[in-house]
C-alpha positions in Angstrom: 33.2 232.3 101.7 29.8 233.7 101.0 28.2 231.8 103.9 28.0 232.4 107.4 31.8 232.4 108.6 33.4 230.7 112.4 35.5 234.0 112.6 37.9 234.7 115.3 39.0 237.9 116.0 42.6 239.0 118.4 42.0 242.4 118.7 38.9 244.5 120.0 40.4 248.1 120.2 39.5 251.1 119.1 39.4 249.8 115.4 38.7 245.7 116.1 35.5 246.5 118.1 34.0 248.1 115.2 35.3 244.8 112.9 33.8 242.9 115.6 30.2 244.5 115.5 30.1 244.4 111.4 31.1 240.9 111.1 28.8 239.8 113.8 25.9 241.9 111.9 26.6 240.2 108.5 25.6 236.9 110.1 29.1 235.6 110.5 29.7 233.4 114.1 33.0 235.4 115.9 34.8 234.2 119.1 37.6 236.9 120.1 40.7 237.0 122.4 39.8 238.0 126.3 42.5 241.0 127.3 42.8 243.4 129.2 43.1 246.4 126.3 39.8 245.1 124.5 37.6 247.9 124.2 34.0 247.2 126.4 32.6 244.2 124.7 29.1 243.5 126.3 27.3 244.3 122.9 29.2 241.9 121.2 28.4 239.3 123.7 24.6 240.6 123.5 25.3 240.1 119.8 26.4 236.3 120.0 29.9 236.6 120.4 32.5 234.0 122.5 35.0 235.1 124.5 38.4 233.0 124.5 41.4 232.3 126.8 43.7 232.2 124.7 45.0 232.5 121.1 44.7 228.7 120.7 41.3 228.3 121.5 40.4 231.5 119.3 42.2 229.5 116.4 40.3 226.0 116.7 37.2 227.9 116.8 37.5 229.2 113.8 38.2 229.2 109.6 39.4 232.7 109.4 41.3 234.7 112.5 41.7 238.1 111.9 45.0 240.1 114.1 44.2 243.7 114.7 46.8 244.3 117.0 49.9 247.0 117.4 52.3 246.5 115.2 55.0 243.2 114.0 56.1 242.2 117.8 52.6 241.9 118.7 51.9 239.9 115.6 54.5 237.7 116.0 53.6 237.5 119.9 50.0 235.8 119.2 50.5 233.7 116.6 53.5 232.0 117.7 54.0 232.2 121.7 52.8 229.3 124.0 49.2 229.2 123.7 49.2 231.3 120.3 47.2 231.3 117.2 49.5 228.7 115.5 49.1 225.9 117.9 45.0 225.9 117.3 45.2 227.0 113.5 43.4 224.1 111.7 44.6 222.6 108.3 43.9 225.2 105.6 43.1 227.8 107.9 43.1 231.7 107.4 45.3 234.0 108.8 44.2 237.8 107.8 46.4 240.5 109.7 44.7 244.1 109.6 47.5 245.2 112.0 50.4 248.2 110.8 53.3 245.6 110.5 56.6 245.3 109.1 56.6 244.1 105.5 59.8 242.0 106.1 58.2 240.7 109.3 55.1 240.0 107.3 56.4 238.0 104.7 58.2 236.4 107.9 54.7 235.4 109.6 53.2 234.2 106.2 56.0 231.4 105.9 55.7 230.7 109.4 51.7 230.5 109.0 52.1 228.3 105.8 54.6 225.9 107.4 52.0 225.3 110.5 49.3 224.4 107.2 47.6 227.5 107.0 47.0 230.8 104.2 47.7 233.7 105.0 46.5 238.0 103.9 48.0 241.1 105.4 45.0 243.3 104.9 46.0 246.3 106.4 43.6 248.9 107.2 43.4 252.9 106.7 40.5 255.6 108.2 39.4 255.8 111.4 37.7 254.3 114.1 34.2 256.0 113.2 34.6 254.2 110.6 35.3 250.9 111.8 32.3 251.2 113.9 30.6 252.5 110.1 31.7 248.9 108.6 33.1 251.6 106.2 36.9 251.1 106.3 39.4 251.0 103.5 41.7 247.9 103.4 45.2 247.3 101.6 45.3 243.3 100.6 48.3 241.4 100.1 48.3 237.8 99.0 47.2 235.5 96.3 44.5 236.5 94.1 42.5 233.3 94.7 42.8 233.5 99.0 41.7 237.2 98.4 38.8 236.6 96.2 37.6 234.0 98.7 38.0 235.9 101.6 36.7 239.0 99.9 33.1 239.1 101.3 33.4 238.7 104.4 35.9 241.5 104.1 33.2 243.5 102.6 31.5 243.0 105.8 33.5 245.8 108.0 35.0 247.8 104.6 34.0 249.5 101.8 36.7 250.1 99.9 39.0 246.7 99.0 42.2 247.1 97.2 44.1 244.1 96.5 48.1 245.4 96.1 50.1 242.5 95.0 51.7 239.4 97.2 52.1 238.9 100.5 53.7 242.2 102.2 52.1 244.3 99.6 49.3 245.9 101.8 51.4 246.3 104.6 54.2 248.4 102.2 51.1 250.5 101.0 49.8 250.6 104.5 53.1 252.5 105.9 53.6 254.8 102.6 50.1 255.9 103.3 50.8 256.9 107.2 53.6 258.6 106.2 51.5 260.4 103.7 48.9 261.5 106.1 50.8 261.7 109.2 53.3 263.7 107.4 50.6 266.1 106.0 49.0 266.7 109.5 52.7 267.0 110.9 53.0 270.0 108.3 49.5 271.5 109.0 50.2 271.4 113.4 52.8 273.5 112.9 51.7 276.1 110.3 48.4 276.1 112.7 51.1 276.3 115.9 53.0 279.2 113.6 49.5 281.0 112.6 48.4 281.3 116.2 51.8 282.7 117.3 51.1 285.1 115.0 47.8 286.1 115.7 45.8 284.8 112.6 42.1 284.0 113.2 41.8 279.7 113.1 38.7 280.5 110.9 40.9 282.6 108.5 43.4 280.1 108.3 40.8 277.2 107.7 39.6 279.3 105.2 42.4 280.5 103.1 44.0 276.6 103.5 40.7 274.6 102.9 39.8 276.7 99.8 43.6 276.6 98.5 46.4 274.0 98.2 45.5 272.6 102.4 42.4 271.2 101.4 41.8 267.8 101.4 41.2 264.9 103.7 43.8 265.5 106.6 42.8 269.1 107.3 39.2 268.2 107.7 40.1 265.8 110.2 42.3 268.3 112.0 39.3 271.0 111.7 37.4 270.0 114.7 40.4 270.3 116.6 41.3 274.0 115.3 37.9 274.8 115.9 36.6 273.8 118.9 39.5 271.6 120.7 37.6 268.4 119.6 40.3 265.6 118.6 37.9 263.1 117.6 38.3 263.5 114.4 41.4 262.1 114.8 41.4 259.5 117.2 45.3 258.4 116.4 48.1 258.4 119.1 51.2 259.8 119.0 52.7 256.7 120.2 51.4 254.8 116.8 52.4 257.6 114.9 55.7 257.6 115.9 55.6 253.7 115.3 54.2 254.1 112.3 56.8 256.3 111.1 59.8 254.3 112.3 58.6 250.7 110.6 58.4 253.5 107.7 61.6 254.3 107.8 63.1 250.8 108.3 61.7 249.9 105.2 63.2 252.6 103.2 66.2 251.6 104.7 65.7 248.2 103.0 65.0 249.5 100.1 67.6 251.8 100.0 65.1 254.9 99.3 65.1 258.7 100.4 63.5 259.7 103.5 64.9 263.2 104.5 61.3 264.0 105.1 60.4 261.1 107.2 63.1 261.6 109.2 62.2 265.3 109.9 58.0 264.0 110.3 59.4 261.2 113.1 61.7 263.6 114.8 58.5 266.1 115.1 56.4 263.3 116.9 58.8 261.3 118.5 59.8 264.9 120.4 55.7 264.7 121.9 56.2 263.7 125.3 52.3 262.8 125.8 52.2 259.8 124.0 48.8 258.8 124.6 47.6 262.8 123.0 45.9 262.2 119.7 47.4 263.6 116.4 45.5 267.0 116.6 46.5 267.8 120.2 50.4 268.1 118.6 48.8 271.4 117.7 48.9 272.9 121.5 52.5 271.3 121.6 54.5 273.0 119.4 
């Protein structure tokens, strides 16, 4: 897979429109999925890009369809509905779902993708959508080690940091400890920002005292903005995927019969956010 690529892409969001633009710039040919929550797409149709009906058509267009799409329903929804991926997928084709998905779901979908003749990756992706538009996310691979090293360079076209984490399911187990990582981690730092105001601390002290001591680190700069200057754009994450996020986290430690006192606690916080749609940061002026 070295060569120009027949990609097709279901999903032009806030993350999918910047895989759209990089795979497009690395020479690769990419057809997408017409809907209604694409993100504007007249530069990729500038750029060479096809727009399709249907799942279907966006499948016998091309060797390699990539799903950037909500979550497991959603990924289940266009691959196997009328009209879906599975009825265009041609023999040996590629299936690579950068979507936040249910492990069990996704080891589901890879059967079901197999039994219809085609390979499948959950490639699951962390970082932002800056980034995406950068060509500079980080993805979480699961699947065999051959499909991956094939499909690795045109996954080098929209990332820059490739991790392969075992079979099938294995980026998309990494993908939800990582959310509840971070999400937990900005959950922690709202509220000691929330508690700080309350009592009258400066937001530069605080920033100060946390991003010289044991706050520093990746989260709290993306909150920074926010603290700052109201700017959430550092953060461009809703509290309606976190609270997603945090629930397909929990399911699996269900299944796996692990602890999650803390979870529980992080998903209460955000599933109490009654303005979905608010990015991460804005939880800050909630609480």
């Amino acid at each position: 897979m070295t060569q120009a690529m027949r990609v097709g892409l279901i999903g032009v969001g806030l993350m999918g429109h910047g895989i759209a633009r990089n795979i497009l710039a690395a020479g690769h040919r990419l057809c997408f999925l017409d809907h209604p929550g694409n993100q504007p797409v007249d530069d990729l149709l500038e750029a060479g890009a096809e727009r399709k009906a249907s799942g279907r058509e966006v499948a016998a267009s091309a060797e390699v369809v990539i799903l950037c799409v909500t979550g497991s329903p959603q990924v289940e929804a266009v691959l196997f509905e009328a009209g879906g991926v599975r009825e265009g997928l041609q023999e040996g084709g590629v299936v690579i779902d950068c979507s936040t998905a249910q492990p069990s779901s996704t080891r589901s979908v890879a059967a079901r993708v197999a039994e219809a003749g085609g390979r499948f990756l959950d490639a699951a992706m962390t970082r932002t959508p800056r980034e995406a538009e950068a060509g500079r996310l980080n993805l979480i691979v699961g699947g065999p080690v051959l499909l991956f090293e094939q499909c690795r360079p045109l996954l080098a076209s929209f990332a820059e940091t490739i991790t392969h984490a075992g079979e099938v399911g294995a980026g998309h187990t990494l993908k939800l400890l990582h959310n509840f990582v971070s999400l937990g981690f900005s959950a922690v730092l709202a509220e000691a920002t929330a508690a700080s105001r309350r009592a009258g601390i400066d937001d530069a002290a605080l920033l100060e005292v946390l991003g010289s001591g044991g706050g520093a680190g990746v989260v709290l700069e993306r909150l920074r903005p926010f603290i700052e200057a109201d700017d959430p754009s550092g953060f461009r994450f809703s509290v309606a995927n976190a609270g997603k996020d945090l629930g397909y986290y929990r399911a699996m430690a269900d299944e796996l019969g692990a602890a999650q006192g803390v979870a529980s606690a992080v998903g209460d916080l955000y599933d109490g956010i009654e303005e979905r749609q608010a990015w991460v940061p804005e939880v800050i002026r909630m609480l």
